[in-house]
N, C-alpha and C positions, 0 to 999 in steps of 0.2 A: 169374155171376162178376163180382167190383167188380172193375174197372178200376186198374189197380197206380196209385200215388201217386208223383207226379214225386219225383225228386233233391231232397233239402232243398237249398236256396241254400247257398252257402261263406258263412261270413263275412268280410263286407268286409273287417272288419280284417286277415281273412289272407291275402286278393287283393293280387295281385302288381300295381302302379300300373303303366298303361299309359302316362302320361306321367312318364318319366324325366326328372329335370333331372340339370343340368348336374355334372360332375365337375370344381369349381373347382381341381382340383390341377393341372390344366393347361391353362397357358392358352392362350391361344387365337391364332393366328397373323394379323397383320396384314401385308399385302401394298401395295406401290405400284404405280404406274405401270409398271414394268418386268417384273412379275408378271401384271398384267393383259393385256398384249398377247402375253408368251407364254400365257395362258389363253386368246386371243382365236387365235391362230395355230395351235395344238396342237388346234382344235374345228372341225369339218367348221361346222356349223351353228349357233355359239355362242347363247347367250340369258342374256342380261347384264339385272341390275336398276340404274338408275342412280339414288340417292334425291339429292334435292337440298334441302338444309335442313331436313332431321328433327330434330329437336331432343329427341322426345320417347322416350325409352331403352325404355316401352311399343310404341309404335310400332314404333319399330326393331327389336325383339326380334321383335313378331309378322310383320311384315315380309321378317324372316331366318328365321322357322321355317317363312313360304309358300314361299319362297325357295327353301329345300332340298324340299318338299313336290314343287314343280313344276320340279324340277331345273334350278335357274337355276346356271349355272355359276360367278358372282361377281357381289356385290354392291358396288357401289362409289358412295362418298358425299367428300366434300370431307373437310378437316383442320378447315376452322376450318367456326365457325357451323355444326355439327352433332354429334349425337349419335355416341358410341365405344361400345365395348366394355365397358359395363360388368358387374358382376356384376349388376343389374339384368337390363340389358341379353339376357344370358347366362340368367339366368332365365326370362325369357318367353319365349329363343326355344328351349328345351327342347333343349337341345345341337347346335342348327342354328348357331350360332356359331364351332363345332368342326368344323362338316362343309363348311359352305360358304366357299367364299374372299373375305375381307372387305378389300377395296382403299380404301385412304386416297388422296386425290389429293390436289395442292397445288392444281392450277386446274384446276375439273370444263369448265370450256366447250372448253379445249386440248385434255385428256384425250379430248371426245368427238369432235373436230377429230379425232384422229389415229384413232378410231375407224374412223368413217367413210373415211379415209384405207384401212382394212384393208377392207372391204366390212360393216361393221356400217351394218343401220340401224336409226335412232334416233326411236322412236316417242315422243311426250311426252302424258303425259295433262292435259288442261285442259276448264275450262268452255266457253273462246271458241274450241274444238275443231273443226274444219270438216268434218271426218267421226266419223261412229260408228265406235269401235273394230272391231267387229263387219265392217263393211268395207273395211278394212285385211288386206293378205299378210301376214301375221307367221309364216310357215315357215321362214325364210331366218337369215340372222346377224341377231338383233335386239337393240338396246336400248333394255326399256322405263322411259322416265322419268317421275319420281312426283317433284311439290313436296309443298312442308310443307302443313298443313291450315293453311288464312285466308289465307295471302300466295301460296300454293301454288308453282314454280317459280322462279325469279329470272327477267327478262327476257332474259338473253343466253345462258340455259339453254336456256330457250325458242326464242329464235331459230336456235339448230343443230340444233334436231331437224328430221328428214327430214319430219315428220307431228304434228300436233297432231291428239290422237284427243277423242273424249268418249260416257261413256257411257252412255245413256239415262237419264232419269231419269224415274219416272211418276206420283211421288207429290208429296207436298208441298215434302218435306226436300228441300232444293238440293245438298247434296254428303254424300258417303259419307267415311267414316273413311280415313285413308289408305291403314291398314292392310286394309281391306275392300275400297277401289277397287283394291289391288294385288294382292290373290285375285285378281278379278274379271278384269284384265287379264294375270297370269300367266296365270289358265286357260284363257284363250280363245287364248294361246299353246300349252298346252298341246293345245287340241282342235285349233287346226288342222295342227297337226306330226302328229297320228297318223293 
């Protein structure tokens, strides 16, 4: 007896796309400073993304779509000298723009001042990093910060984080995409919270 012949394939064209974008009819809610710290007070264990001069609306899209992937609570970026909300923007990050709460601050160094001030703490990623990510607690209230790719954080960004991490590197390429080093450091939040 021959052996029955699989299921012919559906045709793609009538496959239901598993990346949904975005339903630009609504947009999409931008929060300040006073929304962020009731998100920060209302969460046993908060996990904040803090970006500091992203500029690039690619970036920030995929950035917001890990964002929601590794249920970061709010992502929060400065007013000026950084990328918003664009339909771009809103594109790449596949309706993560919609889900997750996207905080505008006037002064990200204050903002994370008062952080701290709540028991957040504030992890910053860099090259001149004194420890590997990897050995760092990140269970607790954290916020992990991500500079721009080339200038990467601003200096007084820099100098309030609790921790400057960095993470391994073992090839040639010296630094990873932003958007890829911030997978990288969301998920190792991710692995150690479970």
């Amino acid at each position: 007896m021959k052996p029955s012949r699989p299921a012919r394939a559906q045709d793609p064209r009538q496959a239901v796309r598993r990346h949904q974008h975005t339903d630009y009819a609504k947009a999409p809610e931008i929060g300040d400073e006073d929304d962020l710290y009731q998100i920060v007070r209302n969460q046993k264990s908060p996990l904040l993304l803090i970006l500091d001069g992203i500029t690039d609306p690619h970036n920030l899209g995929a950035c917001l779509r890990t964002a929601d992937a590794a249920g970061v609570h709010a992502v929060v970026v400065p007013k000026d000298r950084a990328a918003t909300l664009t339909d771009t923007v809103r594109h790449i990050a596949c309706g993560a723009a919609e889900s997750v709460p996207f905080i505008q601050v006037t002064n990200l160094a204050r903002t994370m001042e008062k952080l701290q001030s709540l028991g957040v703490w504030l992890v910053g990623l860099a090259e001149e990093g004194g420890q590997l990510l990897y050995d760092i607690d990140l269970k607790g209230p954290i916020g992990v910060v991500m500079g721009a790719e080339g200038p990467g954080m601003r200096r007084l960004t820099g100098e309030k984080c609790d921790f400057l991490a960095r993470i391994p590197m073992a090839g040639k390429v010296e630094c990873l995409n932003v958007s890829v080093a911030t997978g990288v450091c969301l998920y190792e939040c991710v692995r150690q919270r479970r």
